[in-house]
BABA-977426 format. One record per residue (C-alpha): z, x, y; residue in one letter. Coordinates in steps of 0.02 Angstrom, whole numbers, padded with zeros to 5 digits, always signed. Example, Ala and Ser with C-alpha at 12.3 -4.5 7.8 and 13.67 -1.06 7.14 Angstrom:
BEGIN
+00390+00615-00225a+00357+00684-00053s
***
This chain:
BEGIN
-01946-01640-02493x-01814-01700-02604x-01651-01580-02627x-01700-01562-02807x-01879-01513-02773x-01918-01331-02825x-01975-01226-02661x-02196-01193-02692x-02185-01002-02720x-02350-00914-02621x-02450-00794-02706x-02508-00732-02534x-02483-00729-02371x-02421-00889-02288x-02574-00924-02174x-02628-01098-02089x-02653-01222-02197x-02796-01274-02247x-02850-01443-02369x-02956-01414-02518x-03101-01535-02397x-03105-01406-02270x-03100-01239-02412x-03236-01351-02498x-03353-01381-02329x-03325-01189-02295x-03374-01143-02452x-03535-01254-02485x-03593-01197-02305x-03589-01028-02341x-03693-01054-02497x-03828-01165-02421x-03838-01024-02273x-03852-00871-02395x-03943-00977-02532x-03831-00962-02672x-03918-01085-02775x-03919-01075-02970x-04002-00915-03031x-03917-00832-02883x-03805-00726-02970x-03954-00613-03023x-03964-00568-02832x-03802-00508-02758x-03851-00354-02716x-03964-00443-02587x-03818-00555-02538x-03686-00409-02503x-03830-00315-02414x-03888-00469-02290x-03680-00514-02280x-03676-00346-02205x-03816-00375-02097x-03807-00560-02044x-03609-00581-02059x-03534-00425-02021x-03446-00407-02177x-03427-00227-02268x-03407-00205-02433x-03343-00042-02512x-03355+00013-02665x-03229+00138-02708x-03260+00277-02848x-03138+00252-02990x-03045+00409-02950x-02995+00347-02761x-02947+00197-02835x-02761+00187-02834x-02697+00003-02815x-02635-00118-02945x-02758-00261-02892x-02926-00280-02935x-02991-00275-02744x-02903-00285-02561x-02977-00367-02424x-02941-00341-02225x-02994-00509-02155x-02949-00430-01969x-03092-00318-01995x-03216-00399-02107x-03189-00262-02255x-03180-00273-02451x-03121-00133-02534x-03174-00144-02704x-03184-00036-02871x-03368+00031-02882x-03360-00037-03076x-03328-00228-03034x-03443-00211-02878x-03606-00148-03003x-03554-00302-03121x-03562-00411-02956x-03727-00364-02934x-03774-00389-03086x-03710-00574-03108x-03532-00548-03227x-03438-00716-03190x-03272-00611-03193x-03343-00491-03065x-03424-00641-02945x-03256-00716-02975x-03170-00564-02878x-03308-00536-02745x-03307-00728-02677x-03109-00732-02684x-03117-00602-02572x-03251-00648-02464x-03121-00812-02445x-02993-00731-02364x-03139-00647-02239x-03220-00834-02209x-03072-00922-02201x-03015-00829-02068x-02851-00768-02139x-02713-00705-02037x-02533-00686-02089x-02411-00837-02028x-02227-00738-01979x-02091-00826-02074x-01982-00879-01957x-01799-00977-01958x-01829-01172-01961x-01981-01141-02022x-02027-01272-02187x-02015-01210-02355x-02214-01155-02409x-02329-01279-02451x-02477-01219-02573x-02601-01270-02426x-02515-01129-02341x-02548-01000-02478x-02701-00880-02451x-02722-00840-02635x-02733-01009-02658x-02850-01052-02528x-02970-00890-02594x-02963-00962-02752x-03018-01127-02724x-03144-01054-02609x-03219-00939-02747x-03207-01080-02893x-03301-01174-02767x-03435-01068-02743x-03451-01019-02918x-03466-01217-02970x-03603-01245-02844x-03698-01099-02904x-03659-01145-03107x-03587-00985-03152x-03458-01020-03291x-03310-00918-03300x-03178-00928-03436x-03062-01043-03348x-03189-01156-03268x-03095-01318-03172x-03182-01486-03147x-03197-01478-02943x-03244-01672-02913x-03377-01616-02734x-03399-01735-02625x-03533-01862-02651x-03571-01803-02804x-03517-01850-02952x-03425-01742-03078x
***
């Protein structure tokens, strides 16, 4: 890093790092083993149902008046759990990109096995590889791609051996 370099800023926590490759092999895995194909989006229901069967993952949907936090859902990797408004989990189910968008970010931080890195003295500045938000991100844009849902900012993600 050069002096005048600015310092990455995380979103998240600082966790491992992790390359978009490996987000991108995670990701694609866990949409050939659930079957998140095109058209797949009409069937989430049946995906957060068999993730709670087959993967151990909760999902909670939380009644608009318990709802008190600023983000739009909070995940506990340590125990598997997404806490998330009931509104955006009925528009999951029902396929809304912006909804899918929040449920597989989420499910990121549970798949990618997040666990906060202690920032330590010595330690190097943060590195975007480093930043959880980022890596959820990636890991839901990912996911949406393969299974063609278009959301308002939609990214070219170049997978590999295809072309894009």
């Amino acid at each position: 890093m050069l002096a005048n370099d600015p310092i990455y800023q995380l979103r998240g926590h600082r966790v491992a790092p992790m390359q978009f490759s490996e987000i991108e092999s995670k990701a694609l895995g866990f949409c050939r083993r659930f079957g998140l194909t095109p058209g797949a989006e009409k069937r989430m229901g049946l995906l957060f149902d068999k993730l709670a069967d087959e993967a151990t993952i909760t999902i909670d949907p939380i009644c608009p008046d318990d709802w008190n936090y600023s983000t739009e859902a909070i995940c506990a990797p340590q125990s598997r759990t997404i806490h998330v408004p009931e509104a955006t989990y009925q528009k999951a189910t029902r396929g809304d990109p912006r909804a899918l968008e929040i449920m597989f970010h989420e499910l990121g931080h549970v798949l990618l096995g997040h666990q906060p890195v202690h920032h330590h003295e010595g330690l190097s500045p943060p590195h975007q590889s480093e930043d959880a938000e980022w890596q959820a991100d990636l890991f839901a844009m990912v996911v949406l791609k393969y299974m063609q849902v278009r959301i308002g900012w939609q990214l070219s993600l170049p997978f590999q051996g295809t072309k894009a």
